[in-house]
VEXDREN-2710 file (C-alpha; in Angstrom, 1 decimal):
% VEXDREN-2710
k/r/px/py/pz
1/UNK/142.6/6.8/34.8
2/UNK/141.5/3.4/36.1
3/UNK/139.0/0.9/35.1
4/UNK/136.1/1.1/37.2
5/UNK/134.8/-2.0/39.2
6/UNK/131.9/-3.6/41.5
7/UNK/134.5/-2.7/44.2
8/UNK/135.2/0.5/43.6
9/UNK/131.2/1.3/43.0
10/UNK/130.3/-0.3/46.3
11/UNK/133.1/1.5/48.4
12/UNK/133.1/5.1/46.4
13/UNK/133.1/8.4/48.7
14/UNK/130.1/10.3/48.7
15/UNK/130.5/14.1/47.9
16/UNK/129.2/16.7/50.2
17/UNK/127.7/18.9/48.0
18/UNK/127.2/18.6/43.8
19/UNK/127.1/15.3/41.7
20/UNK/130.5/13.8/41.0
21/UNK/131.5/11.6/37.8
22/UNK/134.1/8.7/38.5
23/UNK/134.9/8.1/34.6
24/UNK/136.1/4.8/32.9
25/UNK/139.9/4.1/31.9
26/UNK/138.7/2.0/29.0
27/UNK/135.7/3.2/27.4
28/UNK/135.7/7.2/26.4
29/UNK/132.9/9.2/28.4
30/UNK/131.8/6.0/30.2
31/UNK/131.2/6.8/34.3
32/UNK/130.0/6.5/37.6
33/UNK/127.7/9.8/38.4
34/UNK/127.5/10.2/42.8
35/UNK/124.8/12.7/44.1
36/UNK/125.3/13.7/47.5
37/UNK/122.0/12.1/48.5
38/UNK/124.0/8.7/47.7
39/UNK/122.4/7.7/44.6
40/UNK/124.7/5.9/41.8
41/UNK/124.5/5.6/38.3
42/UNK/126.0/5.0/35.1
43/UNK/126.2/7.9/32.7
44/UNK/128.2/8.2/28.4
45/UNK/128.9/11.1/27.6
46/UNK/129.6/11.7/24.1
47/UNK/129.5/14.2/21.4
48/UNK/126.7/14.5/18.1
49/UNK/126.6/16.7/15.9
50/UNK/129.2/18.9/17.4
51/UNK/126.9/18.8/20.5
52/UNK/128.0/17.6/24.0
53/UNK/125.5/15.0/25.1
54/UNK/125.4/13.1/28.2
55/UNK/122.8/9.4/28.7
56/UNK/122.1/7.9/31.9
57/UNK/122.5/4.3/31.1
58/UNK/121.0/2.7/34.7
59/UNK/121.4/3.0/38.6
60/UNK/124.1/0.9/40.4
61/UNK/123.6/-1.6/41.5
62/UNK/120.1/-2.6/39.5
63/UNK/123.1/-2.3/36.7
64/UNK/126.5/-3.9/37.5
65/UNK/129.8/-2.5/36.6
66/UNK/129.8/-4.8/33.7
67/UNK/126.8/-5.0/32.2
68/UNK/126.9/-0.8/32.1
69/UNK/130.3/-0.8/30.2
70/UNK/128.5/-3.5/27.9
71/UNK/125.9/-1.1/27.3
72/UNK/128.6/2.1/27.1
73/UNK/130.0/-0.1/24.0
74/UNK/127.2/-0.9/22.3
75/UNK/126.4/2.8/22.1
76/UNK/129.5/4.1/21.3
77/UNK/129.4/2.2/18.2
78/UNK/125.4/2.9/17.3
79/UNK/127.1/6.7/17.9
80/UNK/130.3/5.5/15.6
81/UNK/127.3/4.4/12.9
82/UNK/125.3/7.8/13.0
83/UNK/122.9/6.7/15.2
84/UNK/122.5/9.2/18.7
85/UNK/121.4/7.2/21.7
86/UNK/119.2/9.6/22.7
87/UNK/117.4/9.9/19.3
88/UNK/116.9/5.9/19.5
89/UNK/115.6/6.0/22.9
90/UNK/113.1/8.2/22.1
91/UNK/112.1/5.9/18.8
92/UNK/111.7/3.5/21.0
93/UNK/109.3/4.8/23.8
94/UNK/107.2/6.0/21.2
95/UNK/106.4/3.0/19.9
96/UNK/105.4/1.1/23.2
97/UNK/103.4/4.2/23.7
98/UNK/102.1/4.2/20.4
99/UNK/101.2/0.3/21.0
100/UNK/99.9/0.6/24.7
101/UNK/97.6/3.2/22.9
102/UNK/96.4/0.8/20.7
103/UNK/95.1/-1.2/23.4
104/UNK/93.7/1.5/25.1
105/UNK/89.7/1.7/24.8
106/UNK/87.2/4.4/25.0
107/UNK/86.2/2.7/28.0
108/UNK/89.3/2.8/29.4
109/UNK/89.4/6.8/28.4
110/UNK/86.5/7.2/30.3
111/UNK/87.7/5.8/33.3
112/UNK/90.5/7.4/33.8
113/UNK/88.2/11.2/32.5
114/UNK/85.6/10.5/35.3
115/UNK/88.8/9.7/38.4
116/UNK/91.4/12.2/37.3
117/UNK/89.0/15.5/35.7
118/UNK/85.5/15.1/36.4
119/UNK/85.8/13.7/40.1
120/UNK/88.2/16.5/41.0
121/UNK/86.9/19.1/39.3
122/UNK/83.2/19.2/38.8
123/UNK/80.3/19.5/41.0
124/UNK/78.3/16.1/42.5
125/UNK/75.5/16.9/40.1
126/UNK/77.7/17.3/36.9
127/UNK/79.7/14.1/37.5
128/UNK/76.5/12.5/38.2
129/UNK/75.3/13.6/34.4
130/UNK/78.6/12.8/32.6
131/UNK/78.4/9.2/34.7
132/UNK/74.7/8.9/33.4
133/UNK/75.8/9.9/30.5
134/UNK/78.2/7.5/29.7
135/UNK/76.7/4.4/31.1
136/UNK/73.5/5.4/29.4
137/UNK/74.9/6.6/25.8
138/UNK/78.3/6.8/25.1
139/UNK/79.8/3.5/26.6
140/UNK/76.9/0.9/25.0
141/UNK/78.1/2.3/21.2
142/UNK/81.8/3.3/21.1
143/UNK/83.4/1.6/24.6
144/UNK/84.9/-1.1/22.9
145/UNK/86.4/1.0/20.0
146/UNK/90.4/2.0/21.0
147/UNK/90.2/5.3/21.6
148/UNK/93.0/6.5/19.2
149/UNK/90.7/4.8/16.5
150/UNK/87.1/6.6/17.4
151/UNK/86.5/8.7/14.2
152/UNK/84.8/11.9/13.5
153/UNK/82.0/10.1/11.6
154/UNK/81.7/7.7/15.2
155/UNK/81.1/10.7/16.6
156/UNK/78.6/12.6/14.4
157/UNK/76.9/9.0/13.7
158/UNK/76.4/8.6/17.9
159/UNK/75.3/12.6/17.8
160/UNK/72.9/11.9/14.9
161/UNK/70.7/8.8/16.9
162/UNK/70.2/11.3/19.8
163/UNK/68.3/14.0/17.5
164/UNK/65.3/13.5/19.1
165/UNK/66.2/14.9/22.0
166/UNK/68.3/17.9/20.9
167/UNK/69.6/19.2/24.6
168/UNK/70.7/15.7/25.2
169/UNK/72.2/14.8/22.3
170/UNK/74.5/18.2/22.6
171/UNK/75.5/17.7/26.1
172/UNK/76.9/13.9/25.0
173/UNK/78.8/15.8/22.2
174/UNK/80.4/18.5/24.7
175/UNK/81.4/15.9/27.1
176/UNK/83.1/13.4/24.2
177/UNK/85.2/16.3/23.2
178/UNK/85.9/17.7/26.6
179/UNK/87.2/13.7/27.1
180/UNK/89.2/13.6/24.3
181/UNK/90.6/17.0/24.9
182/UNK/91.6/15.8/28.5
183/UNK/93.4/13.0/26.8
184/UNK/95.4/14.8/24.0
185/UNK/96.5/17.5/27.0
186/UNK/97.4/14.5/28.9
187/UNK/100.0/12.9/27.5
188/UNK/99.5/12.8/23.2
189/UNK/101.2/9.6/23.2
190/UNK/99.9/7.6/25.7
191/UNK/96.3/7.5/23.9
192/UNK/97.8/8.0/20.4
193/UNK/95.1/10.4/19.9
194/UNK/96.8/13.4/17.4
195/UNK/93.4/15.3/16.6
196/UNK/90.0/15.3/18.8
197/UNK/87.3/13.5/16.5
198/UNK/84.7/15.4/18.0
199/UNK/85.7/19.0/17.3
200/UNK/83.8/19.6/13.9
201/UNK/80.7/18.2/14.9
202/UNK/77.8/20.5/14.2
203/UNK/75.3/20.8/17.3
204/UNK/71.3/20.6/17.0
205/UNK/69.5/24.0/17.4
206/UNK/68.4/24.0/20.8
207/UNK/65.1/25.6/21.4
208/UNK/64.9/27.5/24.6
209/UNK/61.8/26.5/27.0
210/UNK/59.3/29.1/27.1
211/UNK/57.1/26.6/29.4
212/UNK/56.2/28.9/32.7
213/UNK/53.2/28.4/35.3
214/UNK/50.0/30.7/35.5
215/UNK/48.9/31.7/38.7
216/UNK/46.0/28.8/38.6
217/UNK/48.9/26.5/38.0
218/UNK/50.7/27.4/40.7
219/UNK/47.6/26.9/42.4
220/UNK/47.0/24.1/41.7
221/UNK/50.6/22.7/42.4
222/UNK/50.3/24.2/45.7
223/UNK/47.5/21.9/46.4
224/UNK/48.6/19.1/45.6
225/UNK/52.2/19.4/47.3
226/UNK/50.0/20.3/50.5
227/UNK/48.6/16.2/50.4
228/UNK/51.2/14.5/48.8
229/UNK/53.4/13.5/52.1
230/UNK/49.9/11.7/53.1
231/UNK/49.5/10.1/50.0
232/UNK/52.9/8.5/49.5
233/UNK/52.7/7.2/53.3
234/UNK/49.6/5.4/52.7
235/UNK/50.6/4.3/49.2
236/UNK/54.0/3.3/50.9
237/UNK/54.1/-0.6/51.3
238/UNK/55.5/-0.8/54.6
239/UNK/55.6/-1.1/58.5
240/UNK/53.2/1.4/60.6
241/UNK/56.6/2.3/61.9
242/UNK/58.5/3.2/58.8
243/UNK/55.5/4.9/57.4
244/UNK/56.2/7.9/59.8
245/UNK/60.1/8.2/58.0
246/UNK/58.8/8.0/54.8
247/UNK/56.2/10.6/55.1
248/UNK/58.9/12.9/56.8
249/UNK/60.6/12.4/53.8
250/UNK/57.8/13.0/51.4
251/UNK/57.7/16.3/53.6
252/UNK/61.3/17.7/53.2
253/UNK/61.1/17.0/49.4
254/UNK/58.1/19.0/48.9
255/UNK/59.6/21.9/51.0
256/UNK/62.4/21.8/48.9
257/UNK/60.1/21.9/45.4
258/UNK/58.5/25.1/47.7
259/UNK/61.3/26.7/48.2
260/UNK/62.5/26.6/44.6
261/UNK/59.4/28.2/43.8
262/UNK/59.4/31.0/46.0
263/UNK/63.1/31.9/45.3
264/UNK/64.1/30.7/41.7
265/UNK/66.8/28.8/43.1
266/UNK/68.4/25.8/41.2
267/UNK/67.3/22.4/42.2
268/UNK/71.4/21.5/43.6
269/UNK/71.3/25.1/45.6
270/UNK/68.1/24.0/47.4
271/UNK/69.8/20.5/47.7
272/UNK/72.8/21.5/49.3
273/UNK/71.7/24.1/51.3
274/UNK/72.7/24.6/54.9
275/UNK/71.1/26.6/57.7
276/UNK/74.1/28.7/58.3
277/UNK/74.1/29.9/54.2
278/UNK/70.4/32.3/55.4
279/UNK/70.3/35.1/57.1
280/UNK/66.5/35.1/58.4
281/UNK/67.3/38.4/60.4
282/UNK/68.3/40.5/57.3
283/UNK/66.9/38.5/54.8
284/UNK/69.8/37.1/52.7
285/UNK/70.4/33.2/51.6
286/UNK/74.3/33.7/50.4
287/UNK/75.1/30.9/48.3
288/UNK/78.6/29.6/48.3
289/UNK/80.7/29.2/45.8
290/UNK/81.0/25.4/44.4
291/UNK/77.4/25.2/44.9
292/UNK/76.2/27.5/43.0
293/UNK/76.8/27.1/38.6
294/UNK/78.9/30.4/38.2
295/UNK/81.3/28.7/40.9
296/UNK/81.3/32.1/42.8
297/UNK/79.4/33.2/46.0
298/UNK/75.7/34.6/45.5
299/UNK/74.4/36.6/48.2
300/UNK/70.2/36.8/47.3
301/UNK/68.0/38.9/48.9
302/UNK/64.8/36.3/49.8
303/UNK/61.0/37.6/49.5
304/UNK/58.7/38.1/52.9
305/UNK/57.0/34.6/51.9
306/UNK/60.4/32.3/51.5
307/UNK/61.4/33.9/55.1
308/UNK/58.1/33.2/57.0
309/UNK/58.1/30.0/55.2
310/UNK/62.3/29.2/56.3
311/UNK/61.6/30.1/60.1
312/UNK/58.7/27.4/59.7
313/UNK/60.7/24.7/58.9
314/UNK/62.5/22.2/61.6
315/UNK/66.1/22.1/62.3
316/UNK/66.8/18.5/61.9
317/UNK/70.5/19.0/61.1
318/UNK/73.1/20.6/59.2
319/UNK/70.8/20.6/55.8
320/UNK/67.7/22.4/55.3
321/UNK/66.3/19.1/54.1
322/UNK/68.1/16.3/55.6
323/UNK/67.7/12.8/53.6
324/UNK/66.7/9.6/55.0
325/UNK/70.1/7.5/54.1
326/UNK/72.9/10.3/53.3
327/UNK/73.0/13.9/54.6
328/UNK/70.8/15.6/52.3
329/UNK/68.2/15.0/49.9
330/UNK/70.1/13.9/46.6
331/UNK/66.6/13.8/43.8
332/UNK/63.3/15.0/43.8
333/UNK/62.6/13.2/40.4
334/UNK/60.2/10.5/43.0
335/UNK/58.1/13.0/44.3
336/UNK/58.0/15.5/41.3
337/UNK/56.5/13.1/39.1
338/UNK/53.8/12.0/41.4
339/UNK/52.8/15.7/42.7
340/UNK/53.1/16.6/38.5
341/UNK/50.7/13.6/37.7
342/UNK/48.2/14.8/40.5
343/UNK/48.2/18.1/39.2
344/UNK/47.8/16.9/35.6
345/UNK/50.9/19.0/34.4
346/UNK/52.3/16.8/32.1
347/UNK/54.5/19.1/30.0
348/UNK/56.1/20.8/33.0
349/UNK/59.6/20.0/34.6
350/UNK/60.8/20.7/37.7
351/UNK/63.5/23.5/36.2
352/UNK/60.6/25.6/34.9
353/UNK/60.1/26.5/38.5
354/UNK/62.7/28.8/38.1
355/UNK/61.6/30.4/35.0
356/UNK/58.1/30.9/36.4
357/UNK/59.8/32.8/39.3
358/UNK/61.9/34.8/36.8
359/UNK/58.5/35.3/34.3
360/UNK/55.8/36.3/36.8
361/UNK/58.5/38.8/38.5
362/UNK/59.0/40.2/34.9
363/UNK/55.7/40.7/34.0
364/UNK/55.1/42.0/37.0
365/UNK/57.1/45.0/36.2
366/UNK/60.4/44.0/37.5
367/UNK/63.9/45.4/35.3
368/UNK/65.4/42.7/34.1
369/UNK/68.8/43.2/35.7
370/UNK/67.3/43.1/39.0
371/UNK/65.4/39.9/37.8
372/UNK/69.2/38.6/36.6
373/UNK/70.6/39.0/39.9
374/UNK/68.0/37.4/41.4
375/UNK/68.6/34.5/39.3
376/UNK/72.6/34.3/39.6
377/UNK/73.0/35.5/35.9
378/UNK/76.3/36.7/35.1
379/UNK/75.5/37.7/31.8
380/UNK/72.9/39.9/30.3
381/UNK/71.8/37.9/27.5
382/UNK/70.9/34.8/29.9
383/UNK/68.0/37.1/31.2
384/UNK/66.9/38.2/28.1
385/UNK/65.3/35.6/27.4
386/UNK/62.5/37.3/29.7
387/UNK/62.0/40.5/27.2
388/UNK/59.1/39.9/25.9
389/UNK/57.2/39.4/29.1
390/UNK/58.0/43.5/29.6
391/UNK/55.5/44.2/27.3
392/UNK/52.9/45.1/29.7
393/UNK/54.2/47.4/32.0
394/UNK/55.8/49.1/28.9
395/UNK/52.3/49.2/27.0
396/UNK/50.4/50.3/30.6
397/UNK/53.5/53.2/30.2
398/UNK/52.8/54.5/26.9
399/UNK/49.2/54.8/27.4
400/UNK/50.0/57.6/29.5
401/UNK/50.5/60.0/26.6
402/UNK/47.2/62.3/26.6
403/UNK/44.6/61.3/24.8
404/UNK/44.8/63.1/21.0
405/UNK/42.7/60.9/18.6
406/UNK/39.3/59.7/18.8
407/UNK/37.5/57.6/16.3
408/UNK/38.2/56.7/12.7
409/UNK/38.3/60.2/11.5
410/UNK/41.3/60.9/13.9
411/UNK/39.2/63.7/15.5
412/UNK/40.8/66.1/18.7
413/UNK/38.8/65.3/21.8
414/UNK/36.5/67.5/22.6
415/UNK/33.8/66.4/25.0
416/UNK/34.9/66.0/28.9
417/UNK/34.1/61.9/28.9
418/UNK/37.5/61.7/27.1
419/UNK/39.4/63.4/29.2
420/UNK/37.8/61.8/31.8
421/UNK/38.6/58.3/30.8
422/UNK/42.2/59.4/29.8
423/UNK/42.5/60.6/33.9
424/UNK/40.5/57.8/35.3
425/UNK/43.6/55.3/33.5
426/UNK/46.3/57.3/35.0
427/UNK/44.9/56.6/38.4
428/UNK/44.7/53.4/37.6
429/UNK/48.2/52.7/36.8
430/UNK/49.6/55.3/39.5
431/UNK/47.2/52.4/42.1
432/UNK/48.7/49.8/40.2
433/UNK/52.4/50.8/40.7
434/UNK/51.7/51.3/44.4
435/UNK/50.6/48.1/45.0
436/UNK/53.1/46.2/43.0
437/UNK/56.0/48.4/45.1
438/UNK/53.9/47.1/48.6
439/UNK/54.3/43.9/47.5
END
C-alpha cells in the first residue's frame, strides 16, 4: 500500500458511483475518501471500545496531504491514551457553544424569536403585540441579562411589577416562556439554556369583562360616529386640500367601528377584510383562515342591517376600508378614543363591541350555540360566559305554568280576573316571540 501524496490527491480517479477510500501505507486507517460528486477528504478509521469508528479529519485541499497525516498521528495516539476522537470533539464544541451562550443576551434571544417564530408564524396583529411587548416591557428590565442566566425569580420579579394590569402582565409571562421554549427546542446548546425559567410562574386571576352597551349607549355611540369625520377635518391642522383625505379617512374608520358592531366581528377581521370574503346576494361574510383567531375559515351569516349597510359603502379598492398610506386601515385606537370621549364612555373599549353584539343577541332570546357560531367560538365554554343574560327568556318561559297560588294564604284561584291575567301574559309572550323571530 503506498504512502499517499499532494500528487496523488490532485490526480486521483473519480468513482462513478459510491464513495471510495484511498488508505495510507504508513499510518493504520489513515485515507483519502472520493465521492463521485468529486469531493475529497481525509478520513481515520480506527477501533474503540471494540467499536469500528470512522472521523473525517478535513477536505483536500483546505488540508494538505501532510498536515492530515499530522492530524491522523496525533489521534492515533490520543486513541493509544484512551481518549476517542470523537468523544473529544464533541467536549470541545460544547464548550464554544457553552461560551458563545454566555455572550448571548436576552436581547439577542428576542431577536432572533421575533425573525425566525413570531414573523413566520403568527398573525400581523400578534407580532405587533409581542413587538410592543418587548420594546415596552420585557427588553427595558432583562435585555441585557445573557439569556442562559435569566432566573426564575427575574421572571416572577418582572411578572410581579405588572400586577396592576393582570391581562397584561400574563400575556408578558406566556410570551417569555413561549421565547425560551423556542430557544431550548432550538438548539440547547447554543443558548445554554437547560430549563425554561418561566415555566413555574403562577399567573394573576384574570377577571373576565362583563362591560356591554345598553341600547341608549349604543345610541349614543351611533351619534357621535355620525359627526366625528367632520370634526376631525376641521380639528385637523392642515391644507383645504388634505382636509378632504383626512376626513375620508375619519369615514372608513368609523365604518369599520360600525361594522364591528352590527356583526361582532374582531377588530383584525374588520381590518383585513376584502370585498370578495361577502356574499351580499346570500348574505354570508366567509372569513378566511389566517385572519380569523381559530386559524380556520368562518363562513357567518350577516344580519339585514350589516347587508344594507355593506351595499352602502364605496368600492375604493381591494379592502373594505382602504388606508390612507398602506392598503388597509392598520388602528382605530385615533378615532376610538375621540368618538369614546364625545360619548362620555370612558370605561368602554373598543373589544366590548363584540360582547355587546353577543349580550343583546342573548338576552334577546338567542341559544347560546347559535350565538357561539356567530362569534367564531370553537369551544362551548367561551360562550358561556353569556349564561346569565338567558335569564329572561327562561323566566318569561316559566311563567307560563297556570296560575295555582294567589296571595299569602296560597289560596286556588277562583274569580275569572286570575285567569284572565294568567291568559292575557301568554298572549303577551306568544306577541313577544313573534316579533323577536321577524326581527
Amino acid at each position: 500500500m503506498a504512502r499517499l501524496t499532494e500528487t496523488f490527491a490532485k490526480r486521483v480517479e473519480v468513482p462513478s458511483r459510491g464513495n471510495r477510500i484511498h488508505y495510507d501505507g504508513e499510518i493504520s486507517g489513515f485515507g483519502l475518501r472520493v465521492t463521485p460528486g468529486g469531493a475529497k477528504s481525509f478520513i481515520l478509521n480506527y477501533r474503540f471500545n471494540s467499536q469500528e469508528r470512522r472521523y473525517t479529519i478535513g477536505p483536500f485541499p483546505e488540508f494538505s496531504v501532510e498536515t492530515a497525516r499530522a492530524k491522523a498521528f496525533e489521534l492515533r495516539q490520543s486513541i493509544s491514551n484512551g481518549v476517542d476522537p470523537f468523544t473529544l470533539r464533541e467536549t470541545k464544541h460544547r464548550e464554544a457553544a457553552e461560551s458563545e451562550a454566555r455572550l448571548r443576551t436576552l436581547r439577542d434571544l428576542a431577536t432572533e424569536y421575533m425573525e425566525r417564530h413570531a414573523m413566520v408564524h403568527k398573525r400581523p396583529t400578534s407580532v405587533r403585540d409581542d413587538k410592543a411587548m418587548l420594546e415596552g416591557v420585557i427588553l427595558p428590565q432583562l435585555g441585557r441579562i445573557r439569556a442562559a442566566h435569566v432566573s426564575r425569580r427575574d421572571v416572577s420579579s418582572l411578572h410581579t411589577s405588572l400586577q396592576a394590569t393582570p391581562y397584561r402582565a400574563n400575556r408578558v409571562l406566556a410570551l417569555l416562556r413561549k421565547m425560551f421554549n423556542f430557544a431550548i427546542s432550538d438548539n440547547e446548546l447554543e443558548w445554554g439554556i437547560a430549563r425554561n425559567p418561566a415555566t413555574g410562574v403562577q399567573k394573576f386571576q384574570e377577571e373576565k369583562r362583563e362591560r356591554w352597551l345598553s341600547e341608549e349607549e349604543l345610541e349614543r355611540l351611533a351619534a357621535a360616529m355620525d359627526g366625528y369625520p367632520d370634526k376631525r377635518a376641521a380639528l385637523a391642522e392642515v391644507s383645504e386640500k388634505q382636509r378632504f383625505f383626512v376626513r375620508s379617512e375619519a369615514q372608513r374608520a368609523v365604518n369599520a367601528i360600525r361594522l364591528i358592531m352590527v356583526t361582532g366581528a374582531r377588530k383584525s377581521e374588520v381590518l383585513l377584510a376584502t370585498w370578495i370574503q361577502f356574499d351580499l346576494d346570500r348574505g354570508v361574510w366567509t372569513k378566511p383562515s389566517h385572519n380569523t383567531k381559530e386559524k380556520r375559515v368562518e363562513h357567518v351569516p350577516l344580519n339585514d342591517q350589516a347587508i344594507v349597510f355593506l351595499k352602502s359603502l364605496p368600492r375604493e379598492g381591494e379592502y373594505l376600508f382602504p388606508g390612507r398610506v398602506g392598503a388597509h386601515l392598520t388602528d382605530l385606537r385615533f378615532a376610538w378614543a375621540a368618538i369614546r370621549k364625545d360619548t362620555q364612555l370612558r370605561d368602554v373599549h373598543i373589544h366590548d363591541l363584540r360582547h355587546t353584539f353577543a349580550s343583546h343577541l342573548v338576552s334577546r332570546g338567542a341559544s347560546l350555540p347559535i350565538v357561539g357560531r356567530l362569534l367564531g367560538h370553537t369551544q362551548a365554554q367561551t360562550t358561556a360566559r353569556y349564561a346569565h343574560l338567558a335569564d329572561n327568556p327562561l323566566r318569561e318561559a316559566s311563567n307560563l305554568f297556570p296560575l295555582v297560588l294567589v296571595g299569602n294564604g296560597g289560596k286556588l284561584p277562583t274569580d275569572r280576573n286570575a285567569k284572565r291575567a294568567q291568559q292575557h301574559k301568554e298572549q303577551n309572550y306568544r306577541k313577544g316571540r313573534g316579533r323577536k323571530k321577524k326581527v
